[in-house]
RONUMAR-436187 format. One record per residue (C-alpha): residue number from 1; residue in three letters; x, y, z. Coordinates in Angstrom, 2 decimals. Example, Ala and Ser with C-alpha at 12.3 -4.5 7.8 and 13.67 -1.06 7.14 Angstrom:
residues 2
<site 1,"Ala",<12.30,-4.50,7.80>>
<site 2,"Ser",<13.67,-1.06,7.14>>
This chain:
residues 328
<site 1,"Unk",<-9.01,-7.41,-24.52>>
<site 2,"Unk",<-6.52,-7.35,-21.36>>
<site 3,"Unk",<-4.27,-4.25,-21.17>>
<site 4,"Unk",<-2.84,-4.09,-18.09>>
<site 5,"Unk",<-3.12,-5.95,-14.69>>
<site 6,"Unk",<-3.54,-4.66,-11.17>>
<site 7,"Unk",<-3.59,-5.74,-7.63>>
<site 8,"Unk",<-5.16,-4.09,-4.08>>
<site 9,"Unk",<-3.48,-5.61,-1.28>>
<site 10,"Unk",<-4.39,-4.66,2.56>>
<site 11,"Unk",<-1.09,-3.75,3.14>>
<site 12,"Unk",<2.37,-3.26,0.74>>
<site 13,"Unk",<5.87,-2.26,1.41>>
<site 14,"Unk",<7.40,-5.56,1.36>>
<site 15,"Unk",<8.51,-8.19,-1.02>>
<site 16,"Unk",<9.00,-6.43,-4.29>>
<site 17,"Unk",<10.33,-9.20,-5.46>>
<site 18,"Unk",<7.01,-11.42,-4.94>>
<site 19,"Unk",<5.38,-8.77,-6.64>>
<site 20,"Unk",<7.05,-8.11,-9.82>>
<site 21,"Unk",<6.92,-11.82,-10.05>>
<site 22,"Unk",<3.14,-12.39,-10.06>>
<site 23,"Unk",<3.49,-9.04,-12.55>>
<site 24,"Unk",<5.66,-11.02,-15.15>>
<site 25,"Unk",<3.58,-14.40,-14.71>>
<site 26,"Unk",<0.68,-12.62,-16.27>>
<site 27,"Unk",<2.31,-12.22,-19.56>>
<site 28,"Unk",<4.48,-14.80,-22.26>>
<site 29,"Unk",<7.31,-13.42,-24.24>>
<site 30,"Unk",<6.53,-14.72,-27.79>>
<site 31,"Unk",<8.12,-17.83,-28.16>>
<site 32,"Unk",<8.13,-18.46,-24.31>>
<site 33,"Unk",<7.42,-22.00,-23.53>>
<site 34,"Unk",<7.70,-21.93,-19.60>>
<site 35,"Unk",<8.51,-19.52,-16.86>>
<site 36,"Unk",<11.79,-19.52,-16.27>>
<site 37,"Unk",<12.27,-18.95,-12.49>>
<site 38,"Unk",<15.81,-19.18,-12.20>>
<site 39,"Unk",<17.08,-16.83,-15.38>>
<site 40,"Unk",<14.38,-14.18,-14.45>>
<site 41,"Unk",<15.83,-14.34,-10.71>>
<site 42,"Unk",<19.06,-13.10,-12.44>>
<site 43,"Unk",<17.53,-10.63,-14.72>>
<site 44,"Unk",<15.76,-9.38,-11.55>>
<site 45,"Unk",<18.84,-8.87,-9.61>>
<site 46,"Unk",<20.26,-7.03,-12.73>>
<site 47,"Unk",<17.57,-4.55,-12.77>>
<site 48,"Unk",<17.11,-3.90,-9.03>>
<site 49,"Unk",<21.11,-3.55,-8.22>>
<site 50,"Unk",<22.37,-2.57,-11.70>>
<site 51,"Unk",<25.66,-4.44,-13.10>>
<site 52,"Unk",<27.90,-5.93,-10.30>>
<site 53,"Unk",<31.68,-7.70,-10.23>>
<site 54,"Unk",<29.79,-9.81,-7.16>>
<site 55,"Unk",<26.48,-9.96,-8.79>>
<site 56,"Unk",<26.64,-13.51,-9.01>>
<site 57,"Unk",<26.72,-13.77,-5.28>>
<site 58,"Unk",<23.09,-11.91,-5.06>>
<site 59,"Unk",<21.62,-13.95,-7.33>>
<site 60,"Unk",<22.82,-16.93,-5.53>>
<site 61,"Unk",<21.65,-14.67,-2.34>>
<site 62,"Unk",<18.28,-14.85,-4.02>>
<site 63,"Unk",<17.77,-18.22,-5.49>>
<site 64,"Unk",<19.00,-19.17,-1.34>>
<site 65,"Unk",<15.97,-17.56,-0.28>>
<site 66,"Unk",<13.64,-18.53,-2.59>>
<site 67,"Unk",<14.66,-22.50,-1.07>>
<site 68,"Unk",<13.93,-21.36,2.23>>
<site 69,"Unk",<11.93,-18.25,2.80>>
<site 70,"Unk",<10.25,-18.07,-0.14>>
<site 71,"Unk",<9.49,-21.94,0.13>>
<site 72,"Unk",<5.91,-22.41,2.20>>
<site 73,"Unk",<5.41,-25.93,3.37>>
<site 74,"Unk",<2.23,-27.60,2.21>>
<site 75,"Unk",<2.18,-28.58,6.11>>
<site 76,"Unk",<2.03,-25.07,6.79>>
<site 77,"Unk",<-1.62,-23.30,6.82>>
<site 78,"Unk",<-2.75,-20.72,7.81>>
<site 79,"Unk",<-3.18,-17.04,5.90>>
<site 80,"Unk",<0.23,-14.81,5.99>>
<site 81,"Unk",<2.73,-15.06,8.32>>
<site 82,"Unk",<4.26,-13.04,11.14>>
<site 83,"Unk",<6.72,-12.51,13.76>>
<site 84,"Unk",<6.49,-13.08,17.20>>
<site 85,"Unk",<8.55,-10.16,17.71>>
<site 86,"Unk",<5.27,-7.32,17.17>>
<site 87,"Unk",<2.85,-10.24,19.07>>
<site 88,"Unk",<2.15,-10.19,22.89>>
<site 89,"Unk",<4.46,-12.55,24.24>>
<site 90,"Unk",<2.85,-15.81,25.89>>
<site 91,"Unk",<4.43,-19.18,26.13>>
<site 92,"Unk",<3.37,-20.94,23.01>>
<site 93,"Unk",<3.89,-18.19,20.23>>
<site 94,"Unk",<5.05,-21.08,17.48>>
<site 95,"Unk",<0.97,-20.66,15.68>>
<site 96,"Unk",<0.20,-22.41,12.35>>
<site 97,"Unk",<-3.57,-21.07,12.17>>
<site 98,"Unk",<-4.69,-17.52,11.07>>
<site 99,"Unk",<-1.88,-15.53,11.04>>
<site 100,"Unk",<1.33,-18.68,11.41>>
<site 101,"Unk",<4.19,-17.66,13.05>>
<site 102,"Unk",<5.95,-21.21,11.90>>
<site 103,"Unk",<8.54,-21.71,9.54>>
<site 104,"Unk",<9.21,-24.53,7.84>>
<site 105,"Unk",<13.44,-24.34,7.49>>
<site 106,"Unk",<15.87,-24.05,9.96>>
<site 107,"Unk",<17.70,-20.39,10.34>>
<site 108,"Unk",<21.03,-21.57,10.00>>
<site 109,"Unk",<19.54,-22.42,6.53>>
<site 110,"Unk",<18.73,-19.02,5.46>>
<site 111,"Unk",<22.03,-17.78,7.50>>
<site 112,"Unk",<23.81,-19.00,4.28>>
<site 113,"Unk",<21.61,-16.55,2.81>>
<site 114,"Unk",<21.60,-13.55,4.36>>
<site 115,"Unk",<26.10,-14.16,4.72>>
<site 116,"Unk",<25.93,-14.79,1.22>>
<site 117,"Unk",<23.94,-10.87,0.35>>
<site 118,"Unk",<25.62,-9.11,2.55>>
<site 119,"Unk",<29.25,-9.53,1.78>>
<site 120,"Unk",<28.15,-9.25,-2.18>>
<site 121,"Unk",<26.15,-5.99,-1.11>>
<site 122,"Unk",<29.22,-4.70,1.15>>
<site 123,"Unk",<31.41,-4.95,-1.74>>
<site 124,"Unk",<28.72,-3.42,-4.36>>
<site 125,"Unk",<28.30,-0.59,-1.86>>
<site 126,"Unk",<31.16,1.00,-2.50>>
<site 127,"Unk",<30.75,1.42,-6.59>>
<site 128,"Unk",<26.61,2.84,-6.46>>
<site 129,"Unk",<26.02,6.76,-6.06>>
<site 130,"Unk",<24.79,6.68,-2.52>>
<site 131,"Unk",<21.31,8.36,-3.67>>
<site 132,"Unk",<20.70,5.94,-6.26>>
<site 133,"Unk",<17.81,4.30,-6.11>>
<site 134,"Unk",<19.86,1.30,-6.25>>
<site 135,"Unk",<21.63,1.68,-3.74>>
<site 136,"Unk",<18.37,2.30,-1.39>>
<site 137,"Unk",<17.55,-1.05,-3.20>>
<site 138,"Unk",<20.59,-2.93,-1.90>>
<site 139,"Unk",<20.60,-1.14,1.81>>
<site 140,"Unk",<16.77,-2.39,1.84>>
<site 141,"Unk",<17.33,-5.86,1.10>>
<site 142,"Unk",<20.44,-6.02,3.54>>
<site 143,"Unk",<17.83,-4.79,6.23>>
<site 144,"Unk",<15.27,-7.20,5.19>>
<site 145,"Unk",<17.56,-10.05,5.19>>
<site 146,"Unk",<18.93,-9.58,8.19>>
<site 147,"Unk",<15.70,-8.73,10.02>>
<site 148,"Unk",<14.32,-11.86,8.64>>
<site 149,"Unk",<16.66,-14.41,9.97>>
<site 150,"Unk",<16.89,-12.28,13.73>>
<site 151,"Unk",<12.70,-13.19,13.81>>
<site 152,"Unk",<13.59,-17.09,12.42>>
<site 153,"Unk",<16.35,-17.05,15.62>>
<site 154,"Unk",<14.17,-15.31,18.44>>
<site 155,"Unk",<11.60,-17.97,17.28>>
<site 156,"Unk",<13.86,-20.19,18.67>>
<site 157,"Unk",<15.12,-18.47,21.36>>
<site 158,"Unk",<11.53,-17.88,23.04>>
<site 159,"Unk",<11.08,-21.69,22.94>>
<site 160,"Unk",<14.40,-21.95,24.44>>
<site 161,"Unk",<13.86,-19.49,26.80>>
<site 162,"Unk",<10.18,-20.99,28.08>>
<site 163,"Unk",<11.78,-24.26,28.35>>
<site 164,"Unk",<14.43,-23.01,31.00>>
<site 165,"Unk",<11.66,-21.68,33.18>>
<site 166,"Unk",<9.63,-24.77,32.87>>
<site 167,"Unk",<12.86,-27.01,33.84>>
<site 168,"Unk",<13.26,-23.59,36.35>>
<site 169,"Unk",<16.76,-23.19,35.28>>
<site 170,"Unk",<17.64,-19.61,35.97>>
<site 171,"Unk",<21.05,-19.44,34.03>>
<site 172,"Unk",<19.45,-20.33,30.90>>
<site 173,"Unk",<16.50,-18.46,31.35>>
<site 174,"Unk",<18.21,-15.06,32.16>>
<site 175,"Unk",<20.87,-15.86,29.58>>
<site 176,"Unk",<18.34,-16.55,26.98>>
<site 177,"Unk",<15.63,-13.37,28.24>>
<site 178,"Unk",<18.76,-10.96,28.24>>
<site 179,"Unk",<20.01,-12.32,24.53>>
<site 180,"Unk",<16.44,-12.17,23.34>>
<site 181,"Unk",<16.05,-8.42,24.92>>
<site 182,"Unk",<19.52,-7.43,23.33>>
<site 183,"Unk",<18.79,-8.33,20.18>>
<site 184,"Unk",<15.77,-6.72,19.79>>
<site 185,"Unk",<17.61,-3.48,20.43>>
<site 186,"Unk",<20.06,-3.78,18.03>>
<site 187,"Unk",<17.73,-5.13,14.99>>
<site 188,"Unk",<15.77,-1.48,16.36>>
<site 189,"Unk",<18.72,0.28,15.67>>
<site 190,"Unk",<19.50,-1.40,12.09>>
<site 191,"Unk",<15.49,-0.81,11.37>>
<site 192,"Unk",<16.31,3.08,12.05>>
<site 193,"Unk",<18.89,3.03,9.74>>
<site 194,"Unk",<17.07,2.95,6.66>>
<site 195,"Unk",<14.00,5.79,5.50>>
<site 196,"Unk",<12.04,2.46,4.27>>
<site 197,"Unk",<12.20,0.71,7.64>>
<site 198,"Unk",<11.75,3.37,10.24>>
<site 199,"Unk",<8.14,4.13,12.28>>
<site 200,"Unk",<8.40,7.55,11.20>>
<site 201,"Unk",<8.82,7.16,7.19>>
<site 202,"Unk",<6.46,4.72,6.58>>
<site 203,"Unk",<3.50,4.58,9.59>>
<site 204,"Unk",<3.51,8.27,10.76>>
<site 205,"Unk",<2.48,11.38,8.75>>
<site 206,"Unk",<4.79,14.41,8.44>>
<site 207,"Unk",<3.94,17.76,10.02>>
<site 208,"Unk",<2.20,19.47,7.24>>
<site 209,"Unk",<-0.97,20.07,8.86>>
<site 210,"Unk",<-2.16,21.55,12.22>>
<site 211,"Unk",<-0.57,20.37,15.32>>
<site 212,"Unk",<-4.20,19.07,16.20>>
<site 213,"Unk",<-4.88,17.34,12.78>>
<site 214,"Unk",<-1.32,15.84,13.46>>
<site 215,"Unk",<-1.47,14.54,16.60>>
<site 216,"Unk",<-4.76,12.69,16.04>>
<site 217,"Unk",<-3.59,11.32,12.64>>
<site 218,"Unk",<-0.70,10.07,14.60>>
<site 219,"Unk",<-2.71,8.15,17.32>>
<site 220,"Unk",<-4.65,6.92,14.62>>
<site 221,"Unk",<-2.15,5.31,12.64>>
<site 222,"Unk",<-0.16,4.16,15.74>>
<site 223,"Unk",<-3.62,2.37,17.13>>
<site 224,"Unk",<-3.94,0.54,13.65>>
<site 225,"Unk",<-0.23,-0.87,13.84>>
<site 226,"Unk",<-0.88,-1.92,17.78>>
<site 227,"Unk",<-4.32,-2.29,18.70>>
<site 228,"Unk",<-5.87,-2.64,15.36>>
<site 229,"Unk",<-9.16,-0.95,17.25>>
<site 230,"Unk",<-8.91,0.06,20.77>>
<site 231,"Unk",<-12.32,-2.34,21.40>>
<site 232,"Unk",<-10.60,-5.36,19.73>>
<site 233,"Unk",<-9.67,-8.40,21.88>>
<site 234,"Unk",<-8.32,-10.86,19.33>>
<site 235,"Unk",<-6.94,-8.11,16.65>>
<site 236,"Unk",<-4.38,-6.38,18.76>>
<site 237,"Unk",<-1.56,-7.56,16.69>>
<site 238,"Unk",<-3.60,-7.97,13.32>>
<site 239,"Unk",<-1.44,-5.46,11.56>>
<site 240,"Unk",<1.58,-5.14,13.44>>
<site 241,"Unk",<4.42,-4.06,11.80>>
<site 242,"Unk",<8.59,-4.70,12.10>>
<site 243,"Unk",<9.98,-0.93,12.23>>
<site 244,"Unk",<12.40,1.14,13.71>>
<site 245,"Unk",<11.20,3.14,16.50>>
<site 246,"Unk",<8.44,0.42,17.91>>
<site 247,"Unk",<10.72,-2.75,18.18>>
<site 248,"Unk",<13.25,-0.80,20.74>>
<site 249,"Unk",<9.67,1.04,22.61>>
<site 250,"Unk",<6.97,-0.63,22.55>>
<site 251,"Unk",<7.85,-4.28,21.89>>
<site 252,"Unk",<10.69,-4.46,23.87>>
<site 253,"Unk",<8.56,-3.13,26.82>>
<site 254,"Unk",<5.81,-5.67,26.50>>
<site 255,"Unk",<9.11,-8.25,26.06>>
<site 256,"Unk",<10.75,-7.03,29.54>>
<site 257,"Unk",<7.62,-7.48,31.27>>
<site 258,"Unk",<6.91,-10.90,29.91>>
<site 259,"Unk",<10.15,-12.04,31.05>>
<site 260,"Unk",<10.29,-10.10,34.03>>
<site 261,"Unk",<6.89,-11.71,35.40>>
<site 262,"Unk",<8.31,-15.04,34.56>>
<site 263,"Unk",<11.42,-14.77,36.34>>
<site 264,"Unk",<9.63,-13.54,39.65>>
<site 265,"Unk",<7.01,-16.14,39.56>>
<site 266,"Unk",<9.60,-19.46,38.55>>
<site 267,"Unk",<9.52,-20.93,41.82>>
<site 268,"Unk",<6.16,-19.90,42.67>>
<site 269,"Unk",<3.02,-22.61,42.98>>
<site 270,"Unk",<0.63,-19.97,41.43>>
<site 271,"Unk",<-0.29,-19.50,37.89>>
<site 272,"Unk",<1.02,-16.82,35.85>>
<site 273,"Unk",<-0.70,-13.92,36.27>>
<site 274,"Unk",<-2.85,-12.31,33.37>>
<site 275,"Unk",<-0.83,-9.89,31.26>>
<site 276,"Unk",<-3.79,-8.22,29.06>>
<site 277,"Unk",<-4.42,-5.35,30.79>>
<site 278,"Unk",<-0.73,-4.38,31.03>>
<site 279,"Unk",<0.13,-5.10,27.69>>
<site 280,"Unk",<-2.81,-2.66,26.99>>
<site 281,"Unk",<-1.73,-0.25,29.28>>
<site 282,"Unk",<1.24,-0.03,27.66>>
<site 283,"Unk",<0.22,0.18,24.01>>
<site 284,"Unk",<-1.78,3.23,25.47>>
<site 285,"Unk",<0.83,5.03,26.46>>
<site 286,"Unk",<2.48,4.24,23.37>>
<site 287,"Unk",<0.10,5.59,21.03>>
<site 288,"Unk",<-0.72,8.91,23.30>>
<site 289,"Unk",<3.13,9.81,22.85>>
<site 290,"Unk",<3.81,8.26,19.57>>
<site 291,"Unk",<3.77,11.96,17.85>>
<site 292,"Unk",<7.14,12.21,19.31>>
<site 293,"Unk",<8.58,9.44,16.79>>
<site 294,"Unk",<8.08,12.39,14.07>>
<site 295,"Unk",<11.19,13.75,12.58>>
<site 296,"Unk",<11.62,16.70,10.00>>
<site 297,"Unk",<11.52,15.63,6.12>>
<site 298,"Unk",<15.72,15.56,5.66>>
<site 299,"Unk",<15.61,13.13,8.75>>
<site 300,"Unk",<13.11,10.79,7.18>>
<site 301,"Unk",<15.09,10.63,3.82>>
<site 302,"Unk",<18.54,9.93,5.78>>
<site 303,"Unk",<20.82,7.21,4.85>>
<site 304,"Unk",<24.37,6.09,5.77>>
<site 305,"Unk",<25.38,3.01,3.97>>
<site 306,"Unk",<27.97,2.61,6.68>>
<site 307,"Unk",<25.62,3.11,9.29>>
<site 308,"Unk",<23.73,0.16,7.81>>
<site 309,"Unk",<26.25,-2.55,7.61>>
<site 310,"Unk",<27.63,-1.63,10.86>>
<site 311,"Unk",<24.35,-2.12,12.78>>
<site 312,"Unk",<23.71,-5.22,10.32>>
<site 313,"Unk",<26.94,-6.96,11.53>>
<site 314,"Unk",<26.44,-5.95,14.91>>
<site 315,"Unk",<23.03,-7.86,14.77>>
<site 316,"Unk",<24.77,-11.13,12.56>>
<site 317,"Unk",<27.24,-11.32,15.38>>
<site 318,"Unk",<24.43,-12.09,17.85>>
<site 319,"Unk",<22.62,-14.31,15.81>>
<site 320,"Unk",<25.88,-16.39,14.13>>
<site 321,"Unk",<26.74,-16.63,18.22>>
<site 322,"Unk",<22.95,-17.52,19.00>>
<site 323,"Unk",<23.09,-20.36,16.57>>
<site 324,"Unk",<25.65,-22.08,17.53>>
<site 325,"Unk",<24.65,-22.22,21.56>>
<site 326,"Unk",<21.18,-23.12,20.19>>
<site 327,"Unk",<21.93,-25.67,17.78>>
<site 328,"Unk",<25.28,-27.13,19.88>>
């Protein structure tokens, strides 16, 4: 007799919504004929943001995503997918194999989206106790949003971007390096913003044991997220991970010296010099001084709804603006 069900996934923290749904497949109300995706999207929304004047608007928010990134193309293979943003950047980063980087919609599709949550959210903000869990709920979901569609863009953008120096266009090639470089700054920043997204919160451990015991479990978990194992060739970015603290350090370093190499070597005859060992070198150094991403317990709990939206709009502006000079 089946009393329960239960999953063990490699890795968790993400789509809550994915899993309460596999959750709720497993059983049939009495009387239930056939899943009902759409009402139980609504009843979903109910439960995770409480009763809303706009709460239409995140449902609508929700059903939008579930038409775009919730919808995986039968052309699309591959097991999981991830962003190019925590990979080592080389020129053709658009992969539909192991670990596909592809997407099968258009961001300006899932823009509609993400516009659509966060002016209901904005609104909603302002009637939730700011330490109820839902509003960490809504503040996690306007992160997630958002930081979906900036990876969708600077999917783009790096094809963009490689296509300039090909055609060895400079102007569009530093406009597109510096865009790609800003942005990743500023989705850093709204990472940080939230306990859920940040290094520290979720990847590091806090300072309850010996400085020694720290400091190694530190490296340890920073070598996982980066290196996967520091003998691993083809791993590196197995289990990479999108969260403040590492976008604006690490990957933005490995970014700037992608870019960097490319612009010095444009109008060169000579192929593009190996960037392995650097990249390496630089995840080193990363991981010896990652300890200092630590911060005390009432720093990893910290959030400022206003301090969210504000770094979420500052992030839409670049990608609205992004869209239109991509798409144009």
């Amino acid at each position: 007799k089946v009393a329960g069900l239960g999953i063990a996934m490699e890795g968790i923290e993400q789509n809550e919504i994915l899993y309460d749904m596999i959750f709720r497949l497993a059983w049939k109300e009495e009387g239930e004929k056939s899943f009902d995706l759409s009402l139980w999207i609504d009843q979903w929304v109910t439960a995770r943001y409480g009763e809303s004047k706009r709460k239409q608007t995140l449902v609508n928010a929700w059903k939008c995503a579930r038409k775009t990134v919730y919808d995986r193309s039968p052309d699309l293979s591959g097991w999981g997918f991830k962003s190019i943003i925590g990979e080592r950047p080389i020129f053709s980063m658009r992969t539909n194999e192991f670990q596909s980087t592809d997407i099968s919609y258009r961001p300006s599709q899932f823009l509609r989206c993400v516009e659509e949550l966060l002016s209901a959210a904005d609104e909603t903000s302002h009637r939730l106790p700011i330490k109820s869990s839902a509003m960490s709920s809504l503040l996690y979901d306007v992160v997630d949003f958002v930081r979906q569609l900036a990876s969708d863009i600077m999917l783009v953008l790096h094809e963009k971007i490689v296509k300039a120096y090909l055609n060895k266009n400079v102007e569009q090639f530093k406009y597109g390096s510096n865009t790609f470089t800003m942005l990743l700054t500023q989705l850093d920043k709204l990472l940080m913003s939230h306990p859920n997204w940040r290094l520290a919160t979720i990847a590091l451990p806090t300072r309850e044991v010996s400085e020694h015991d720290f400091s190694r479990h530190c490296m340890q978990a920073a070598t996982l997220i980066t290196q996967w194992h520091p003998a691993s060739r083809v791993l590196h970015s197995y289990s990479s991970r999108q969260l403040g603290g590492i976008l604006g350090t690490l990957y933005l370093k490995r970014w700037k010296l992608w870019f960097k190499t490319l612009e010095e070597n444009m109008f060169s005859k000579r192929a593009i010099p190996s960037l392995r060992q650097d990249y390496s070198r630089i995840e080193d150094n990363w991981i010896q001084h990652v300890s200092s991403f630590s911060v005390s317990s009432d720093a990893r709990a910290k959030l400022v709804p206003l301090e969210v939206f504000t770094n979420a709009y500052s992030v839409m502006y670049i990608i609205k603006d992004l869209i239109i000079t991509l798409y144009e």
